[in-house]
C-alpha positions as CSV (number, residue, x, y, z in Angstrom):
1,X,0.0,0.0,0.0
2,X,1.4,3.7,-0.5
3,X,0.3,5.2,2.1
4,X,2.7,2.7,4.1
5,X,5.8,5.5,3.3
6,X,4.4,7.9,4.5
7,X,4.5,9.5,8.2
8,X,1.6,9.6,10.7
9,X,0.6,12.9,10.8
10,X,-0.9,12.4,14.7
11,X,2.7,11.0,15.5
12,X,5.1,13.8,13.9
13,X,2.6,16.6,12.8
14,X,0.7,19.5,14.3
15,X,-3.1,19.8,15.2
16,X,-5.3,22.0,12.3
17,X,-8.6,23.5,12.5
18,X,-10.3,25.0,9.5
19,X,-11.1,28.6,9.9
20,X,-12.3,29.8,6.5
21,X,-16.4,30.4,5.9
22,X,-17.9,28.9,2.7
23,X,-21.1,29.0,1.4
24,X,-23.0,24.8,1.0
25,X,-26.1,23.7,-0.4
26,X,-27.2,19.7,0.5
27,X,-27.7,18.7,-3.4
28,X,-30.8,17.0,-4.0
29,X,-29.2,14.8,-7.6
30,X,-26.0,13.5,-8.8
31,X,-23.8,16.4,-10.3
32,X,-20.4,17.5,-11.8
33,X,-18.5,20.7,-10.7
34,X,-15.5,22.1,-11.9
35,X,-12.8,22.2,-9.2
36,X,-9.7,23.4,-8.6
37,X,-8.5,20.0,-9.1
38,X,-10.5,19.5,-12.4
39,X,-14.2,18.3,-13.0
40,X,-15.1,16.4,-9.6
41,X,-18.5,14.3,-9.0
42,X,-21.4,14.8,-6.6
43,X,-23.7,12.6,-5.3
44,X,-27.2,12.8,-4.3
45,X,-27.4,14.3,-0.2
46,X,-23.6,15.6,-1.0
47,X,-22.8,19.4,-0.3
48,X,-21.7,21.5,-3.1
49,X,-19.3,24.5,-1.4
50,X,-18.4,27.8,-2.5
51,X,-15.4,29.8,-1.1
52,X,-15.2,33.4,-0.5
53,X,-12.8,33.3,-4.0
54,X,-15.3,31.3,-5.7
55,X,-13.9,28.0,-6.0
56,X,-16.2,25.6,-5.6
57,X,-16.3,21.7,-4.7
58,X,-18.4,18.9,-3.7
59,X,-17.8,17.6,-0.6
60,X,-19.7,14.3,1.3
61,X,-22.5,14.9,3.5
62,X,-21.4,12.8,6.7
63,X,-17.9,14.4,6.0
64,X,-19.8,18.2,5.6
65,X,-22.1,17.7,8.4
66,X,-18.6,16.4,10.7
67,X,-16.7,19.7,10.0
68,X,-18.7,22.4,9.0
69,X,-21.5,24.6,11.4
70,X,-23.8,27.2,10.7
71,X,-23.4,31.0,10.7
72,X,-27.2,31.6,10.4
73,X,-26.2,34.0,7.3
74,X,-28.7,33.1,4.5
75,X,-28.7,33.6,0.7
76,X,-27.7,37.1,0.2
77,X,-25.6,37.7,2.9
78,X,-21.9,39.1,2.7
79,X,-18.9,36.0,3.6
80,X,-17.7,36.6,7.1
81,X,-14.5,38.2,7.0
């Protein structure tokens, strides 16, 4: 396996949290987005992101739901700076 190479970040790395506020819909259909990284697919219940550059992505609803809370700022409303 590849991963076996590499180190564990727990073991020789440094704690992260994410600080940045995006914009997420739950998606309610399969879809395709075009990433950063190139076209990505979406499934049904996933969460398609936008970030206060406009990048978007799709990102899995257990992992969305896991990492990401809610500001209370609806559609229309200014990122948080």
């Amino acid at each position: 396996m590849a991963n076996e190479s590499l180190p564990d970040p727990r073991l020789v790395g440094a704690e992260y949290k994410k600080t940045a506020t995006v914009w997420a819909c739950e998606m309610y259909g399969d879809f395709q987005v075009v990433t950063l990284e190139g076209t990505m697919l979406g499934r049904k219940g996933d969460y398609l992101c936008k970030g206060p550059n406009g990048e978007m992505w799709p990102i899995k609803k257990e992992i969305f739901e896991s990492t990401y809370e809610p500001t209370g700022k609806k559609p229309g409303d200014q990122f948080q700076q």
